[in-house]
C-alpha positions as CSV (number, residue, x, y, z in Angstrom):
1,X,2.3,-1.6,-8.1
2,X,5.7,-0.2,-8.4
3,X,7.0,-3.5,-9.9
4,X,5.4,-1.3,-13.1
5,X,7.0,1.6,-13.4
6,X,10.3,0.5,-12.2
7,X,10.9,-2.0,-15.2
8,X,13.9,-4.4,-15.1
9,X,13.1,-6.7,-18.6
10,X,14.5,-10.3,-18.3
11,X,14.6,-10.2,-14.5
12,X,11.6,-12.0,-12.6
13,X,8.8,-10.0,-11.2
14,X,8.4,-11.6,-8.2
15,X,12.4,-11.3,-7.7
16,X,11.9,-7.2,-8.1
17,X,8.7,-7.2,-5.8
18,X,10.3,-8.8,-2.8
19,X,13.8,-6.6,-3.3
20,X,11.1,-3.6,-3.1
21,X,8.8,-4.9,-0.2
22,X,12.0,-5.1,1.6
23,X,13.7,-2.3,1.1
24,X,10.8,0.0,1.8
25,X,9.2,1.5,5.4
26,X,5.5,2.0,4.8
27,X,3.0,0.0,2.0
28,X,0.2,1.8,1.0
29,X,-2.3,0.0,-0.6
30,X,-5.2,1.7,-2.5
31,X,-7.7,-1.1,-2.0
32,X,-10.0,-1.7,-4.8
33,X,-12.5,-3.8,-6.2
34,X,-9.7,-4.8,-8.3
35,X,-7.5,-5.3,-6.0
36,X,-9.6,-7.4,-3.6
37,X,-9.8,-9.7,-6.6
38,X,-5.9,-9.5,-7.6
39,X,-4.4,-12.9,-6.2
40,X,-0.5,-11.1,-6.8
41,X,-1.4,-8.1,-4.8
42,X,-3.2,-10.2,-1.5
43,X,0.4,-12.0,-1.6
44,X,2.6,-8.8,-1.1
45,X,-0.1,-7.7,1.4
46,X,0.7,-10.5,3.1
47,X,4.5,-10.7,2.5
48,X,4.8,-7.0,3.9
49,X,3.0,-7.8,6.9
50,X,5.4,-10.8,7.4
51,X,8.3,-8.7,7.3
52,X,6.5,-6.0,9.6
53,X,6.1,-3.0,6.8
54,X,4.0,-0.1,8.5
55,X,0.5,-1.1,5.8
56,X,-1.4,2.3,5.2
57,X,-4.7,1.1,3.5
58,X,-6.4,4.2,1.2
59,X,-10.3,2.4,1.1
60,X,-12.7,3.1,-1.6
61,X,-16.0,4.2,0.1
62,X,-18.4,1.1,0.4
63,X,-15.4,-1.6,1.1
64,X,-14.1,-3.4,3.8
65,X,-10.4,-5.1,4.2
66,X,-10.4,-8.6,4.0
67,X,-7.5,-11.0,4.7
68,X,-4.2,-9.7,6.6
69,X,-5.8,-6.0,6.6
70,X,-9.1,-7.2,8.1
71,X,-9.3,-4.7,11.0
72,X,-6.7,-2.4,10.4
73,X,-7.2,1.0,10.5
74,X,-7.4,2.9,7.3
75,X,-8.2,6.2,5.4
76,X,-11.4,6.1,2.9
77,X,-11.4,7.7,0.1
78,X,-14.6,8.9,-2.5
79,X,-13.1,6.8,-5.9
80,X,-15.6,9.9,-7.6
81,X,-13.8,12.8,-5.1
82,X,-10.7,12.0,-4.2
83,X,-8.7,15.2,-3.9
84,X,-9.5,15.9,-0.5
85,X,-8.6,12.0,0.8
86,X,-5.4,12.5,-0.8
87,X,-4.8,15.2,1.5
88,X,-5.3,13.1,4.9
89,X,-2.9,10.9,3.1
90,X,-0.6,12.8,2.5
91,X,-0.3,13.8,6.1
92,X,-0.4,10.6,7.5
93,X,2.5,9.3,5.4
94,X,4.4,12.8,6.6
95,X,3.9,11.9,9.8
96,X,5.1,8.1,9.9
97,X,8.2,9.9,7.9
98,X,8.6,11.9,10.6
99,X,8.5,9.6,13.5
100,X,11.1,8.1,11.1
101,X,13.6,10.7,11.1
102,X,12.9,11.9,7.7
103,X,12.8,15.8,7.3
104,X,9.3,16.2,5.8
């Protein structure tokens, strides 16, 4: 979540992760088994796909999307090999930043 690493003490959380969600192109979302639980995290899912964010979901092997993802295309990725699904990653986000505009 990049609420985490961009810290702003005092201010509200949720304040900072709608600023973000809306200033932003493309959510990725690594989807977990701890992420499928996290209440917080289903909410900006859904609050991205509100305001029409291009969603690139990064599945551990073994799970399915549920809620607002639920049949959206996705990359899978080996949570015990992941070097090589970082690499189709990687190219897919170069590509929506190209489509963008966005020398890559």
């Amino acid at each position: 979540m990049v609420a985490e690493w961009n810290r702003r003490p005092g201010e509200p959380l949720t304040d900072k992760i709608v600023e973000l969600l809306q200033s932003c192109q493309i959510v990725l979302v690594l989807w977990s088994h701890n992420l499928e639980k996290s209440v917080l995290a289903n909410q900006e899912i859904g609050y991205s796909v509100a305001l029409g964010r291009r969603m690139i979901p990064f599945v551990a092997r073994g799970m399915s999307l549920k809620g607002f993802l639920q049949g959206t295309e996705y990359i899978e990725y080996d949570p015990f090999d992941v070097e090589k699904d970082i690499e189709v990653l990687v190219e897919e986000i170069k590509a929506f930043a190209t489509q963008m505009g966005y020398q890559v």
